[in-house]
C-alpha positions in Angstrom: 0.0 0.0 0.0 2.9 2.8 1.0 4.9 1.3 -2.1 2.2 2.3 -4.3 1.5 5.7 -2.9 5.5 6.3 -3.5 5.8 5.2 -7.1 2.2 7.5 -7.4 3.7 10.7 -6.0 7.1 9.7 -7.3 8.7 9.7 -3.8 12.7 8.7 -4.6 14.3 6.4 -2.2 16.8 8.1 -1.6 14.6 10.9 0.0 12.9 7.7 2.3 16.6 6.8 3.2 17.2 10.1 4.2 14.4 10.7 6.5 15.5 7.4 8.4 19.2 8.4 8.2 17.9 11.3 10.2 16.1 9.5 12.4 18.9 7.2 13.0 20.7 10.4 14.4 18.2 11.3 16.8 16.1 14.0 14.4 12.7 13.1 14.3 10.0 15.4 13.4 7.7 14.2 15.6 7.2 10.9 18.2 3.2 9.8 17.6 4.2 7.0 20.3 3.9 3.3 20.3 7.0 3.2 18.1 5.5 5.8 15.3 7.6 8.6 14.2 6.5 11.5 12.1 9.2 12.1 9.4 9.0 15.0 6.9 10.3 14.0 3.1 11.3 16.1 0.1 9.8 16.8 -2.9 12.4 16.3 -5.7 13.3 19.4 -6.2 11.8 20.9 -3.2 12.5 21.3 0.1 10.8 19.2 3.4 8.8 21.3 4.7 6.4 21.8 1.2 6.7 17.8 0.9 5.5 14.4 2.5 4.9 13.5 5.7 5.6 9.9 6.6 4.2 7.7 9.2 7.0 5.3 10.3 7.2 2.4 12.9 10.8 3.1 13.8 12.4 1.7 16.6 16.3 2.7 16.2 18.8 0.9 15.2 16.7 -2.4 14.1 13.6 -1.3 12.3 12.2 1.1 10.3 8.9 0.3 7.8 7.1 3.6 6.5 3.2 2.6 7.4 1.7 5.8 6.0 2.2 9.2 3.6 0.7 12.0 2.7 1.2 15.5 1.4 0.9 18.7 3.3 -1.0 19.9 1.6 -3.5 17.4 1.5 -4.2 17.1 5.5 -3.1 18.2 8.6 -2.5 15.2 10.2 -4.1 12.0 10.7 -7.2 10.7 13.1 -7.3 9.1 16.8 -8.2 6.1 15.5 -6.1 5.9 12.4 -2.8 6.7 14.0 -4.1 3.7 17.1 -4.2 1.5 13.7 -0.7 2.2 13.1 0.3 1.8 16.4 -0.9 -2.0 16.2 0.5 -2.2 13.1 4.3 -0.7 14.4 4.0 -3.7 17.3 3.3 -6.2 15.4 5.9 -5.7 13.3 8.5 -5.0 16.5 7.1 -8.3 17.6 8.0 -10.1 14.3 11.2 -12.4 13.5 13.6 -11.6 10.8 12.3 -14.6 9.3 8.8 -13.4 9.2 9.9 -9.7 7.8 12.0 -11.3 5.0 8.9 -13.5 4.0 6.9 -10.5 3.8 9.1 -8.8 1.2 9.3 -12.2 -0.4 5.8 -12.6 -0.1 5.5 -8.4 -1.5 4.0 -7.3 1.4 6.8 -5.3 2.3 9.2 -3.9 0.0 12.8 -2.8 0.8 13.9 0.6 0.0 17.9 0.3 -1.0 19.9 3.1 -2.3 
């Protein structure tokens, strides 16, 4: 689902890499709790602050799967009950194998973002 909204909106992977590079050094945009980070995203060609804003279960050092984006533009942020969604989501991943992970991008579930 976040795969196809970033080939959609054209979203490079370097600019995902980034955001969790940033991340990885203790700059995250904002901390939605239960292991779901805010991180803001470039528009090629544009700066962060006029781009995406990704939803991320993030725990550092070990994980980090983008759950949700959207545009600034489009909406100020997400719903209660949306962001508990991803919350559930974000633990059930932390609470997942390596195993189980890589059968998911096997299985196209999940996709890995190289650069």
């Amino acid at each position: 689902m976040f795969g196809r909204y970033a080939r959609r909106e054209r979203i490079e992977d370097k600019n995902l890499c980034e955001a969790i590079e940033r991340a990885e050094r203790g700059i995250i945009d904002a901390d939605l709790g239960g292991g779901v980070i805010k991180q803001r995203v470039a528009r090629t060609g544009q700066g962060r602050s006029s781009g995406y804003r990704m939803l991320v279960a993030y725990r550092c050092g070990d994980l980090a799967v983008f759950l949700y984006g959207f545009a600034k533009k489009e909406r100020d942020n997400i719903e209660d009950d949306d962001l508990e969604s991803l919350r559930n989501i974000a633990a059930d991943l932390f609470g997942s194998t390596a195993e189980c992970l890589e059968k998911q991008v096997i299985e196209g579930r999940l996709q890995e973002v190289k650069l």
